[in-house]
C-alpha positions in Angstrom: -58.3 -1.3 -20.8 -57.9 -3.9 -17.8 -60.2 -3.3 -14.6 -57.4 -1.3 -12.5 -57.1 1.6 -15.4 -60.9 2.2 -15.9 -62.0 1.8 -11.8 -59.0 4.7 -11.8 -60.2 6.5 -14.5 -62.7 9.3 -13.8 -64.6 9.7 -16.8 -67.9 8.7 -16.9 -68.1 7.1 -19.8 -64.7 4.7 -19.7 -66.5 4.1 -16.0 -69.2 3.0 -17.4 -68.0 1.6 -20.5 -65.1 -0.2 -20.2 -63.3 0.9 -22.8 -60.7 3.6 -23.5 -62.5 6.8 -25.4 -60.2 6.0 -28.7 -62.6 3.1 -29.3 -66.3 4.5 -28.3 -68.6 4.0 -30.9 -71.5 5.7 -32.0 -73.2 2.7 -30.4 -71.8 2.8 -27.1 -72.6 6.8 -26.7 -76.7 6.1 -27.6 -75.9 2.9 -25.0 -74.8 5.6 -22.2 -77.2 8.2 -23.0 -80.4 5.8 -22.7 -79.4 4.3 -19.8 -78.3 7.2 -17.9 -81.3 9.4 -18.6 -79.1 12.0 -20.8 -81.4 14.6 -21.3 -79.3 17.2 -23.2 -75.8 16.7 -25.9 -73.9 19.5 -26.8 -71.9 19.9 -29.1 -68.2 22.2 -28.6 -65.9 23.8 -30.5 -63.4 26.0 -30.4 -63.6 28.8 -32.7 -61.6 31.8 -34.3 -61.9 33.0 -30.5 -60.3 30.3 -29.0 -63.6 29.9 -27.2 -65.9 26.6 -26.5 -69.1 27.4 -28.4 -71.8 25.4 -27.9 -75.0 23.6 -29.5 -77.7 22.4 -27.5 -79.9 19.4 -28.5 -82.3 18.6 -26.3 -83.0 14.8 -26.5 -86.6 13.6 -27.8 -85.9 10.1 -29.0 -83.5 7.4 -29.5 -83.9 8.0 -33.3 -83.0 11.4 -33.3 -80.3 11.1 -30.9 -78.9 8.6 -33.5 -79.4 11.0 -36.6 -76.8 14.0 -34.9 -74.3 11.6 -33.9 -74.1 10.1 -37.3 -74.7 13.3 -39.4 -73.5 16.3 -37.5 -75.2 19.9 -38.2 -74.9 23.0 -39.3 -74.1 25.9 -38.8 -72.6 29.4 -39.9 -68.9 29.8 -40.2 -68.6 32.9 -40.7 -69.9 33.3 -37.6 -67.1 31.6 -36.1 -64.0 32.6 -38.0 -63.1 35.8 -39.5 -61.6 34.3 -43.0 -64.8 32.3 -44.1 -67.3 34.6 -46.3 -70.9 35.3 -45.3 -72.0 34.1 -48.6 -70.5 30.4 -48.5 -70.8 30.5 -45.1 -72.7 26.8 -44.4 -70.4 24.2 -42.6 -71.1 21.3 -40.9 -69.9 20.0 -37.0 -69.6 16.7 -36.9 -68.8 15.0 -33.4 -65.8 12.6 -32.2 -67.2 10.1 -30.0 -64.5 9.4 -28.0 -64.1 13.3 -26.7 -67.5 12.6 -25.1 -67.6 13.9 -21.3 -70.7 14.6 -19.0 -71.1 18.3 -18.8 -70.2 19.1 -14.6 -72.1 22.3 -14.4 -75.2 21.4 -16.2 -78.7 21.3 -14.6 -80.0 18.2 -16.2 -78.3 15.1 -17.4 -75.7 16.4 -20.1 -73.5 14.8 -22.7 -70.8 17.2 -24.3 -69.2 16.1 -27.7 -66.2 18.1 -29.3 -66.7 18.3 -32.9 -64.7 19.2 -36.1 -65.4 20.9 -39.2 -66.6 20.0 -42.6 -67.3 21.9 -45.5 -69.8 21.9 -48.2 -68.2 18.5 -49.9 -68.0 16.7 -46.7 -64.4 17.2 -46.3 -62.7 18.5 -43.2 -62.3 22.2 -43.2 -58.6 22.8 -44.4 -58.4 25.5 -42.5 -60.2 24.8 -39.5 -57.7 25.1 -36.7 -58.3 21.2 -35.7 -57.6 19.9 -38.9 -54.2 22.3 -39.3 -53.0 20.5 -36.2 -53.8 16.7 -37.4 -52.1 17.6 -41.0 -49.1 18.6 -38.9 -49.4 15.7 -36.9 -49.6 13.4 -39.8 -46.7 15.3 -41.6 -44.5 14.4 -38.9 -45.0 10.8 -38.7 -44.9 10.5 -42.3 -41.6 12.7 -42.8 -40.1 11.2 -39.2 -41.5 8.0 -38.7 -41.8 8.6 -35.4 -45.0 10.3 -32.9 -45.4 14.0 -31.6 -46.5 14.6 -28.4 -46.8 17.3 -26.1 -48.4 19.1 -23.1 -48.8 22.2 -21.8 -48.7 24.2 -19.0 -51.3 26.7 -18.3 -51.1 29.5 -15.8 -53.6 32.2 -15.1 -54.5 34.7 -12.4 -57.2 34.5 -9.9 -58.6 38.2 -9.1 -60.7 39.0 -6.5 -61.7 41.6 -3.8 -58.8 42.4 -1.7 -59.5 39.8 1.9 -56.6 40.9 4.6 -57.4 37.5 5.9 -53.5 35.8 5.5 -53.2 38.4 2.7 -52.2 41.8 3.4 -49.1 42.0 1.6 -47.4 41.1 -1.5 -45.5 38.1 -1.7 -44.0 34.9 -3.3 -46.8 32.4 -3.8 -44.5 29.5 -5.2 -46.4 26.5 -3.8 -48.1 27.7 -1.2 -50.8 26.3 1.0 -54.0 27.2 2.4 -54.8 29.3 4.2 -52.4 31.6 2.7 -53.4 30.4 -1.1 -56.8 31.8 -1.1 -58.0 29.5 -4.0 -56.1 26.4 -4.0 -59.7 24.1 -3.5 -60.8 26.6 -6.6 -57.7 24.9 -8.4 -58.4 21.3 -7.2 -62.0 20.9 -7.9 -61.5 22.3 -11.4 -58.7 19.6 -11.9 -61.1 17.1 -10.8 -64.2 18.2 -13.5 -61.1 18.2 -16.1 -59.9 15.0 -15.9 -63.4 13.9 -15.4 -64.3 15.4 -18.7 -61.0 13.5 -20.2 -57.8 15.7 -19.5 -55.0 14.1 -18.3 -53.0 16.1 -15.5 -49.7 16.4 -14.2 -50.2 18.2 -11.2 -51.4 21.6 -10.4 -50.2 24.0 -7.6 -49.8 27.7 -6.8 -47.2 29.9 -9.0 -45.2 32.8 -8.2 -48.0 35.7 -8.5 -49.0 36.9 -5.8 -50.0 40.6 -5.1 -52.4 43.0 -3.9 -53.8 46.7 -6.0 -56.7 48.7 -6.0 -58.2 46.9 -3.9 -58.3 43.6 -5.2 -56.3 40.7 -4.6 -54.7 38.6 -7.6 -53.1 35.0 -7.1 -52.0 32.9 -9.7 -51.9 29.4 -10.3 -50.9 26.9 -12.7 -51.9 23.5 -14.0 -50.3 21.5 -15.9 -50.8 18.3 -18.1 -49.4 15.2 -19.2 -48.2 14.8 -22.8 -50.6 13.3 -25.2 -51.3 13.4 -29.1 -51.6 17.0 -30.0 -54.9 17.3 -30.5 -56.0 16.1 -27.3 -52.7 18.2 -25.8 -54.6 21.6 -26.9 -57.9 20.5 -26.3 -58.1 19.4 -22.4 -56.6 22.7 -22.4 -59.4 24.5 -24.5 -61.8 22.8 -21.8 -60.0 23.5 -18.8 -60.0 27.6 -19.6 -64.1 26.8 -20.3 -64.1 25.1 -16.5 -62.0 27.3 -15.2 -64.2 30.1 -16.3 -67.7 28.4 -15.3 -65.9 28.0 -11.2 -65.0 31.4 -11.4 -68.5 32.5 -11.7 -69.6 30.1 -8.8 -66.9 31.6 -6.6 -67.7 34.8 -7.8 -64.5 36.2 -8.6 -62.8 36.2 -11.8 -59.7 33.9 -13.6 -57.7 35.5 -16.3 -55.1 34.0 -18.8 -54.0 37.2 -20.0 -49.7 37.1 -20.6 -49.8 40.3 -18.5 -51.9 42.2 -15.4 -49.6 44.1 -14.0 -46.5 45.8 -14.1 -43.3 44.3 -11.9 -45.5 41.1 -12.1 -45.3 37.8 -13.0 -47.1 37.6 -15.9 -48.9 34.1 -17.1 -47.2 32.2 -20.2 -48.4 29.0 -21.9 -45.2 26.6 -22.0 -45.4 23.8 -24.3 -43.3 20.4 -23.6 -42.3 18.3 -26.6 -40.8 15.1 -27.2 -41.3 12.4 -30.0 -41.8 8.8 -29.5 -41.0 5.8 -32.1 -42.2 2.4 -30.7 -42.8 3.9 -27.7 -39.4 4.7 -26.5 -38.6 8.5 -26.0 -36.4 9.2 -28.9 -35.2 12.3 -27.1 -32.9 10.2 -25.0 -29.8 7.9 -25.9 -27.3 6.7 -24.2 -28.8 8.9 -20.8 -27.8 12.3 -22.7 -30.1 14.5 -25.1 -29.9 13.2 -28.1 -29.1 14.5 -32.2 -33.1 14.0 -32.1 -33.9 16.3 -29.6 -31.2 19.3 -31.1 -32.0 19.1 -34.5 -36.0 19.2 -33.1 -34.9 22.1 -31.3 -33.0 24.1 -33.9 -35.8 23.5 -36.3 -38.2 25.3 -33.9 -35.7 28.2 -33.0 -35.1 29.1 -36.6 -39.4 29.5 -36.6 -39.7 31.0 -33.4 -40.1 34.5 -34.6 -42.7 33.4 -36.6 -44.2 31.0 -34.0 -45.3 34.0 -32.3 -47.9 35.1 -34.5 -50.2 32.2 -33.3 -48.7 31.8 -29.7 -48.5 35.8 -28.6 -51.3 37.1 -30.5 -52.2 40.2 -28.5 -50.2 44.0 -27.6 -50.0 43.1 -23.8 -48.0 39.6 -25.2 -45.1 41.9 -25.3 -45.0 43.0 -22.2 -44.6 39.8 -20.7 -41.5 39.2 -23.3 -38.9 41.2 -21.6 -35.6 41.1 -20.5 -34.3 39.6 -17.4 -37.7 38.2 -16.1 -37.5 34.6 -16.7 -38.9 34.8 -19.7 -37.6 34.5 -23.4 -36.8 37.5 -25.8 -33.4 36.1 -26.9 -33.0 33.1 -29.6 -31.3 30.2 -27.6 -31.5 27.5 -25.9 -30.3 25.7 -22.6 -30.5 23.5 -19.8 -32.6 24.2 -16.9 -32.5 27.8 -18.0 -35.9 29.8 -17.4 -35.0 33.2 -19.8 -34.0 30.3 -22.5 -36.7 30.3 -25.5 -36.2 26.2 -25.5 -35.3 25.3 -22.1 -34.9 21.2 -21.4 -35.9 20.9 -18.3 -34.2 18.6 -15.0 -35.0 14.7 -16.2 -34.3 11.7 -14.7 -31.8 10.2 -16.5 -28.6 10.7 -14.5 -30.5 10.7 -10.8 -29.2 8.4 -8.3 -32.1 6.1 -7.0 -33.5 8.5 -4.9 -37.0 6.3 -4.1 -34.7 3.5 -2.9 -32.9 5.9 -0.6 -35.6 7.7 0.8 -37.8 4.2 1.0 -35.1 1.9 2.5 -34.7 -0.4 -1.1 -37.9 0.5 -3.4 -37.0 -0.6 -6.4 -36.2 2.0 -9.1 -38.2 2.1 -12.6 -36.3 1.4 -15.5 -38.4 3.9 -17.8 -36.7 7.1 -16.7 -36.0 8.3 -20.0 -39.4 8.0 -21.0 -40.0 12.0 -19.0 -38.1 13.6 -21.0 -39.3 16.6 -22.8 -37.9 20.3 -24.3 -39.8 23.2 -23.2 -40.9 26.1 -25.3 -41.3 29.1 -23.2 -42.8 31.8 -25.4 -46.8 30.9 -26.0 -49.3 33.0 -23.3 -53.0 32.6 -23.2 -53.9 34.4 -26.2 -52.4 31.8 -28.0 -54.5 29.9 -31.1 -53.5 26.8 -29.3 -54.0 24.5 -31.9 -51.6 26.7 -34.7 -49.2 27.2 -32.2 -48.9 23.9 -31.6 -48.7 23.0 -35.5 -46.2 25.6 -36.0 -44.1 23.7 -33.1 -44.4 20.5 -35.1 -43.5 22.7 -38.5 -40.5 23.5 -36.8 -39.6 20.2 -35.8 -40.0 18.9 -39.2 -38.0 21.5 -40.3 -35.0 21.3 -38.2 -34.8 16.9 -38.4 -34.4 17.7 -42.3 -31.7 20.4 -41.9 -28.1 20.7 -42.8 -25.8 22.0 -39.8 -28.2 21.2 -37.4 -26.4 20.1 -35.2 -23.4 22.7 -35.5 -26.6 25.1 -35.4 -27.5 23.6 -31.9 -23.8 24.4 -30.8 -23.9 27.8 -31.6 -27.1 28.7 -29.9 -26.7 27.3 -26.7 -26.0 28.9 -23.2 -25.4 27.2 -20.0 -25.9 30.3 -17.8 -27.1 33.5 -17.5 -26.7 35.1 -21.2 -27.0 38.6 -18.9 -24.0 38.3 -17.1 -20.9 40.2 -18.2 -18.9 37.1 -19.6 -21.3 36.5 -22.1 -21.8 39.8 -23.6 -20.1 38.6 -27.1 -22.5 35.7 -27.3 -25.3 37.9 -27.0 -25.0 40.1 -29.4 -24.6 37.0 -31.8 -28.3 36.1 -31.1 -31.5 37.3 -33.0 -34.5 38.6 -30.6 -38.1 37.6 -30.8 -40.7 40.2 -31.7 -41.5 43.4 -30.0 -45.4 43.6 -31.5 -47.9 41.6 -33.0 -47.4 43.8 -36.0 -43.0 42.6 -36.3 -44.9 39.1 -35.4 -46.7 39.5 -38.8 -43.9 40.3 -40.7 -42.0 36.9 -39.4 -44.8 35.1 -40.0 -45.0 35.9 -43.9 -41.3 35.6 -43.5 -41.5 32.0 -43.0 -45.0 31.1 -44.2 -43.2 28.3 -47.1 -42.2 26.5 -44.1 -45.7 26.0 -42.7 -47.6 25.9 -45.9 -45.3 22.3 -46.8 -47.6 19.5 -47.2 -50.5 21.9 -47.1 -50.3 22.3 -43.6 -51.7 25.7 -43.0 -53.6 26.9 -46.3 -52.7 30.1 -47.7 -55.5 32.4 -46.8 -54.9 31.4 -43.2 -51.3 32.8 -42.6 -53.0 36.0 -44.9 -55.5 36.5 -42.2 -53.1 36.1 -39.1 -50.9 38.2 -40.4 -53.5 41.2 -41.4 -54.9 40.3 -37.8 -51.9 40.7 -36.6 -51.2 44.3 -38.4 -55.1 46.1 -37.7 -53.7 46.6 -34.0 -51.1 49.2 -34.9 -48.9 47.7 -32.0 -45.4 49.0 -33.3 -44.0 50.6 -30.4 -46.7 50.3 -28.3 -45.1 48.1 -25.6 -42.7 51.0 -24.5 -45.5 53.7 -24.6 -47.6 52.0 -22.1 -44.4 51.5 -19.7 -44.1 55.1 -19.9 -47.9 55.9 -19.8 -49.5 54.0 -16.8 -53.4 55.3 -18.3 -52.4 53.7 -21.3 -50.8 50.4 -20.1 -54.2 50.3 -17.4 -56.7 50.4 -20.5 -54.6 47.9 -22.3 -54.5 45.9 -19.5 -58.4 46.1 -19.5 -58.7 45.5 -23.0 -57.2 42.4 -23.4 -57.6 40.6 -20.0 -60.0 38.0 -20.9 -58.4 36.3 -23.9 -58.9 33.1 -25.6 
């Protein structure tokens, strides 16, 4: 890492190491605690929940500061996730150095450390939700040759008491400003502490939602990263719903990720981008146009997509969101620039004229364009097990690069407008539909479990517990009651608006 990348860099420790976190060493984190007067480490992880849990150690001596950071602890897993047994319960969190952040709302000097699981042997947890993601990761590069990466985007809802101040009345918040977006310095400082605490963002701004109701006021905005290896993809995002949260409670309002809060309103998804590299050169690209890559990745993912759901939608108010004619995806196609389209590949770069030159009298253009080019799935909300959605994304992937008639396949189930309009009535009753409930979302799952259990990607007993999760809510049908039963769909709506 040269001088310009780590004076630009707003971690703490790159700042003051000099290094990039992929090299820290267990050296260089005692280094930064002793001479920065840490006075607590935590250690986070994300757990059946989706949730940062955390474990405090309050620092007494170099030596024992040394003998957590090389051994880990423990601590009960079945506490933490729903298919480990009381009786076997003992596992062990060991921590990554190079996740290590200082901890923004802390009192005292604080270290945080994301960990990952290990059982009893002193092998990783196979079905810890981490190491699902790296086997997928490593499957893909070993099947492929080439490297997965992603980001996400993640929107949620703002809700506080109704303030006539610039917002009496409902309205289209794309973008907007202060002072008529109420939170937008909410937004900024939170991007700020995440990339601080090692997320790498895009941008961030205010999204459609807008509304008032009973009283309170709701505003939603949305942030959203660049793409990265997978794991750190899902984690700066596991971190920024934990920041998020923590503002909230300064500003004293609340944030919620839910997929829905209201009826006839925008509801919040989690969109994932995807595009593989090999050598560093975006292998979704050639010749300027999408490439066989990129459809056969595609096609692999929309013949899983039913499935898919059963990590990515994983609660009864999902389902709501998933309806027809609201830019959203309940139909199995994909599409260019096309927001109801379940794989949507969004505007590029690629065929743009050199706009910077034109609009700065000769800048010269990059010659990277290709490099931003990505393919969007649009179904995941916040209740998403981020990390199994995101291996069931790569499962897919896999899947469709190894299929016959991919590419015919990617023919077939694309649209280049409106699949609502009149003209394309025949195509759409060609297409399947995604699922209606996290119970059908079950069924898919089990459906399809032989193509994530390949390479022992997601164990056994893990697609058993989703999918009996999945089932204990009873869902079938439950969507249309609560349209039709507005005490129903309000105590749903309660239920399940602070998720993951």
């Amino acid at each position: 890492m040269n001088d310009a990348e780590v004076l630009m860099n707003p971690n703490d420790l790159v700042q003051f190491l000099k290094k990039s976190p992929e090299y820290f060493t267990k050296d260089d984190i005692l280094r930064f605690c002793e001479e920065n007067h840490v006075e607590m480490v935590n250690f986070r992880y994300a757990a059946g929940d989706g949730k940062l849990k955390t474990l405090n150690f309050a620092v007494s001596s170099k030596e024992y500061l040394d003998t957590i950071l090389t051994d880990g602890e423990r601590v009960d897993g079945s506490k933490l996730f729903s298919f480990i047994e009381a009786e076997s319960s003992d596992l062990y969190v060991v921590p990554r150095y190079g996740t290590a952040f200082m901890d923004p709302f802390a009192c005292v000097p604080t270290l945080n450390l994301l960990c990952s699981f290990y059982d009893d042997t002193g092998h990783p947890l196979a079905s810890s939700p981490e190491y699902i993601l790296r086997q997928a990761e490593s499957s893909f590069k070993k099947h492929t040759g080439m490297e997965f990466k992603c980001l996400g985007e993640l929107e949620y809802y703002v809700i506080s008491k109704e303030d006539t101040f610039y917002h009496g009345s409902n309205r289209t918040g794309y973008h907007e400003s202060g002072p008529f977006c109420r939170f937008c310095e909410m937004r900024t400082k939170a991007m700020l502490m995440i990339s601080r605490a090692g997320g790498k963002i895009k941008y961030g701004h205010a999204e459609v939602g807008s509304f008032t109701k009973d009283g309170y006021y709701y505003e939603q905005h949305e942030i959203e990263f660049l793409p990265t290896g997978p794991v750190l993809a899902v984690e700066q995002i596991i971190i920024a719903k934990w920041i998020l949260r923590m503002l909230s409670v300064q500003y004293g309002v609340e944030v919620s990720f839910a997929p829905k809060i209201a009826l006839n309103k925008a509801g919040s998804g989690l969109h994932i981008h995807i595009l593989a590299e090999k050598n560093g050169k975006n292998m979704l690209i050639n010749d300027g146009a999408l490439s066989d890559t990129a459809k056969r990745m595609i096609v692999g993912i929309l013949a899983i997509c039913e499935a898919v759901t059963a990590f990515g939608n994983t609660i009864p108010t999902s389902y709501l969101r998933l309806a027809p004619k609201q830019n959203v995806p309940t139909y199995i196609f994909w599409g260019d620039r096309n927001r109801s389209a379940l794989i949507r590949v969004p505007l590029g770069w690629t065929g743009s004229a050199d706009m910077a030159a034109e609009a700065n009298f000769g800048l010269k253009r990059r010659s990277d364009n290709d490099a931003r080019q990505t393919f969007e799935y649009r179904v995941a909300d916040g209740s998403a097990n981020i990390y199994e959605t995101v291996a069931c994304l790569i499962c897919g992937a896999i899947h469709g690069l190894g299929m016959n008639g991919a590419l015919t396949k990617a023919d077939e189930l694309y649209a280049s407008q409106n699949i609502f309009e009149e003209e394309c009535s025949s195509f759409l009753k060609t297409l399947r539909q995604l699922p209606a409930s996290c119970a059908e979302s079950a069924d898919a799952l089990i459906a399809k479990r032989k193509i994530f259990e390949r390479d022992d990607i997601f164990p056994p007993g893990v697609i058993d517990c989703q999918a009996a999760k999945l089932r204990a809510y009873n869902d079938t049908g439950l969507s249309q009651r609560m349209l039709c039963d507005e005490t129903l769909f309000i105590e749903c709506i309660e239920q399940y608006v602070h998720i993951n």
